[in-house]
N, C-alpha and C positions, 0 to 999 in steps of 0.2 A: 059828426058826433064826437070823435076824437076830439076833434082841436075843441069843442063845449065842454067837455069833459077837461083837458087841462086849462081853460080860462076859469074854470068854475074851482077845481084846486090852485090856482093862482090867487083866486079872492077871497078864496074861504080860509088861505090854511096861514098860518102866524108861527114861522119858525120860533124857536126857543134862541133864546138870546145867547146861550155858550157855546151854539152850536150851527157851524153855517152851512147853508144848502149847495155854497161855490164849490167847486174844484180845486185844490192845489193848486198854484201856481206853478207849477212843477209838472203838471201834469194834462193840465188845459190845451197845452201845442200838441199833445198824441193825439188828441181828441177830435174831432169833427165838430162842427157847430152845432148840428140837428142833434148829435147823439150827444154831446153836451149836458144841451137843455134838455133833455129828457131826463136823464143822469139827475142833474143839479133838479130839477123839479120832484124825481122819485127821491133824491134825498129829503127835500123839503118836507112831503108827505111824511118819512120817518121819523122827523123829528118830530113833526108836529102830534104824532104820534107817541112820542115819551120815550124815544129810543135813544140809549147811553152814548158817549163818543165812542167804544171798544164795538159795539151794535152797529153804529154808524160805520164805522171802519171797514168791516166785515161786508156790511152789506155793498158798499160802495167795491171791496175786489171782487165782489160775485158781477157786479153789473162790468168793469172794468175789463176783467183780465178779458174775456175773448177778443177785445177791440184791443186789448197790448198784444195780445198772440199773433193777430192778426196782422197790426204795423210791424213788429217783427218777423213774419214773413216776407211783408215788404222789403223790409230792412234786407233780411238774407238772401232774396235776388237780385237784390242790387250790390251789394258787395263780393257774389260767388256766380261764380259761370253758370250755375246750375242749369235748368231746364225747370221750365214756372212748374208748379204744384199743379195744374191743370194736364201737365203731359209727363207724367210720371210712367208711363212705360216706357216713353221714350229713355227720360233717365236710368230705367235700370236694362234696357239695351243698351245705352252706350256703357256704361261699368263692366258690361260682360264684353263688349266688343272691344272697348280702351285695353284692361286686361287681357284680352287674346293676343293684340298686337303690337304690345307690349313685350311680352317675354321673352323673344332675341334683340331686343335691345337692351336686355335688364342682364341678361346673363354676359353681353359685352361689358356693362357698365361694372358687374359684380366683380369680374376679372379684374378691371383696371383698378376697382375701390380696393380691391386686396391686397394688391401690388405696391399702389401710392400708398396708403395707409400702414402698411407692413412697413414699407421699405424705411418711411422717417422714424421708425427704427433706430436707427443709424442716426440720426442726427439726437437721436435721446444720448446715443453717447456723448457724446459732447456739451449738449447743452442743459441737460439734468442729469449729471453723473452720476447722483446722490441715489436719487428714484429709478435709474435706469430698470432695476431687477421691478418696479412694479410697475412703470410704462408697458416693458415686454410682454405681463401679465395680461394686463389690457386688450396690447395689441394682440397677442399671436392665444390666448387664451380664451377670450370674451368676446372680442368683434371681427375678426377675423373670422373665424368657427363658426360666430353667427351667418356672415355673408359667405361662407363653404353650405348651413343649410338652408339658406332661401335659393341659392344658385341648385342644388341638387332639387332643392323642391318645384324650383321651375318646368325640371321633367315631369312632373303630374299637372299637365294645363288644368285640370278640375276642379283639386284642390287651391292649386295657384291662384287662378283666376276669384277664387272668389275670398282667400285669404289675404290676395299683394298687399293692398296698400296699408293692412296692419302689419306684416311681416317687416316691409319697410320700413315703414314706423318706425318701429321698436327696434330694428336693426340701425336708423339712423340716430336715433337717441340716443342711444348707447356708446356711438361712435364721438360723435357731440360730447355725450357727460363723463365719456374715457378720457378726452384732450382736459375737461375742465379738472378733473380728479385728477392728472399728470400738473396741472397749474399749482391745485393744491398742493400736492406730495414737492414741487420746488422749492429750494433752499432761497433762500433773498441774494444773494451770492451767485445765482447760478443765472445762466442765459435766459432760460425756457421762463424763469421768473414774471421776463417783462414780454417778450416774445411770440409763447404759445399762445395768446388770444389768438391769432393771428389763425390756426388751426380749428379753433371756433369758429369763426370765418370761411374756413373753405369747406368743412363737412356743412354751413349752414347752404353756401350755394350748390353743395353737391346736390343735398336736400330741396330744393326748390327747382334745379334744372336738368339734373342725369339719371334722376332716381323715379323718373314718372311718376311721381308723388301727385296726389289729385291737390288742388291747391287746399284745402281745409286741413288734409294729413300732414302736408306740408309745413304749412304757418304752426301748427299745432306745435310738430318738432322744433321746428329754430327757435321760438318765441321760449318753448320749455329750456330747452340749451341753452338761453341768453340768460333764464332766471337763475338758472343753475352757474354758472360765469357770476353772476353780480352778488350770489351768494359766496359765493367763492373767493372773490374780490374782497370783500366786505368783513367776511368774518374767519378766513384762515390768511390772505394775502395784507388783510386792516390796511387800507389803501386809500382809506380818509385819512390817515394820521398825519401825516404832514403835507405843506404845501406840494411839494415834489409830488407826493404818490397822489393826491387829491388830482393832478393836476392830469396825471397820467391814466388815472381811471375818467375820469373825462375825455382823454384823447382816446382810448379803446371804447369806450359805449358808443362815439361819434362813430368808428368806424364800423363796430356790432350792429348800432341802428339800423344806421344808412344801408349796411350791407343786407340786413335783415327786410329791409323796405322795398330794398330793389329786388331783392328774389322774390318778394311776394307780387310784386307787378309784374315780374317777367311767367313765374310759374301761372299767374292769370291769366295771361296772354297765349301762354302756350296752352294749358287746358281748354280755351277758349277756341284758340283754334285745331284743337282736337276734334272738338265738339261743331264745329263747322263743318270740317273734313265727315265725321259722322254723317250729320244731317242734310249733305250732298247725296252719299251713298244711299241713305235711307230715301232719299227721293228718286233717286234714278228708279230703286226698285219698288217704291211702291206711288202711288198716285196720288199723296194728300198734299192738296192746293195750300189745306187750311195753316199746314206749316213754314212755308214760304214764308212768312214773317219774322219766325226763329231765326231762320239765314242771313237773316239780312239785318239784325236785331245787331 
């Protein structure tokens, strides 16, 4: 009775000539074939109907968006370790269990980020003499203080546990947009001028491999850090202005990117196999067959 029902609006109905019943071309590949034509056919009936282009529009994202929602789910487990939308408790047992096991290696890591981060310090003297009094600021004011309170907060596993990976966040971004604000605050004359990208670069891998960063918190920070750098480059360093500096902003986004590309493969991999190690555990102790595919996924 369906299918008589759309052969019968197929011959009865006369689109309006300003207005077509296709799909975008642009938008036909999200699509499916079956749900398409159904699409492009319920358009047809609105036209034929007397309905405006803005009408048309309208009505075409009510029928659309859940089939873009949708391939975009796809999209996002395929690009992130997650755990399908189908096993959502698993997902938010592993965030509580990641997070537990997590927190003496975070408070190792906290120490050593205090230390390495403080300590170049010492190389502000020398290579931003100019900025040195606002580098210090940074360091031993701002991101330091910051990673003394996620380190002390670690003793509350509760709150810990269900605050890390913002804390980290925000404690690595900081850390990131402190190095690109000391790029700034350099004189053209001084070392750190052409140099400290270079420290963009290692708080972006610190971000991606020490800091158990879930890989989404992670990309999130470096990528922000990078635009923060290119904004920086661009309008207090003006690093397009001649061939020279053009030339050198080029050779540091090669090494931004590239650095940026590999951490986000490497923090995949290792979240990935977090999440393996997990759903080992979770089978030994409990008996569901129907996950065995996860594991091995």
């Amino acid at each position: 009775m369906e299918q008589d029902l759309k052969s019968q609006r197929k011959t009865s109905i006369t689109p309006r000539a300003k207005l077509s019943a296709k799909l975008p071309f642009w938008l036909s590949p999200l699509i499916c074939e079956e749900w398409r034509e159904d699409i492009e056919l319920a358009r047809e009936y609105e036209i034929a109907n007397g309905c405006t282009g803005i009408e048309l529009f309208l009505f075409t994202a009510r029928e659309v968006a859940p089939l873009l929602q949708y391939r975009t789910s796809q999209l996002w487990q395929i690009i992130t370790p997650n755990f399908p939308e189908s096993c959502a408790h698993l997902e938010t047992a592993f965030i509580a269990d990641y997070a537990q096991n997590s927190i003496k290696h975070i408070r190792v890591v906290l120490v050593i980020a205090i230390l390495v981060y403080g300590g170049f310090g010492i190389l502000d003297i020398f290579c931003i003499p100019a900025a040195t009094a606002y580098s210090w600021l940074i360091r031993y004011a701002v991101v330091c203080p910051m990673a003394v309170v996620v380190f002390i907060a670690s003793f509350f596993p509760v709150f810990f546990s269900q605050f890390m990976q913002l804390m980290l966040s925000i404690m690595m971004l900081f850390a990131g947009l402190g190095i690109v604000v000391m790029i700034a605050l350099a004189g053209e004359d001084e070392l750190g001028f052409d140099t400290y990208y270079s420290g963009v670069m290692m708080v972006s891998m610190g971000t991606f491999t020490l800091m158990r960063l879930r890989f989404v918190y992670a990309t999130i920070v470096a990528w922000l850090t990078l635009v923060g750098y290119e904004f920086t480059a661009v309008f207090y360093q003006q690093l397009y202005v001649t061939g020279e500096s053009l030339t050198m902003l080029i050779n540091n986004n090669f090494f931004l990117i590239g650095a940026n590309i590999l951490g986000m493969v490497t923090c995949f991999y290792l979240e990935r196999y977090a999440r393996r190690d997990f759903l080992a555990r979770y089978l030994m102790r409990n008996d569901k067959p129907e996950y065995l595919k996860l594991f091995f996924s």
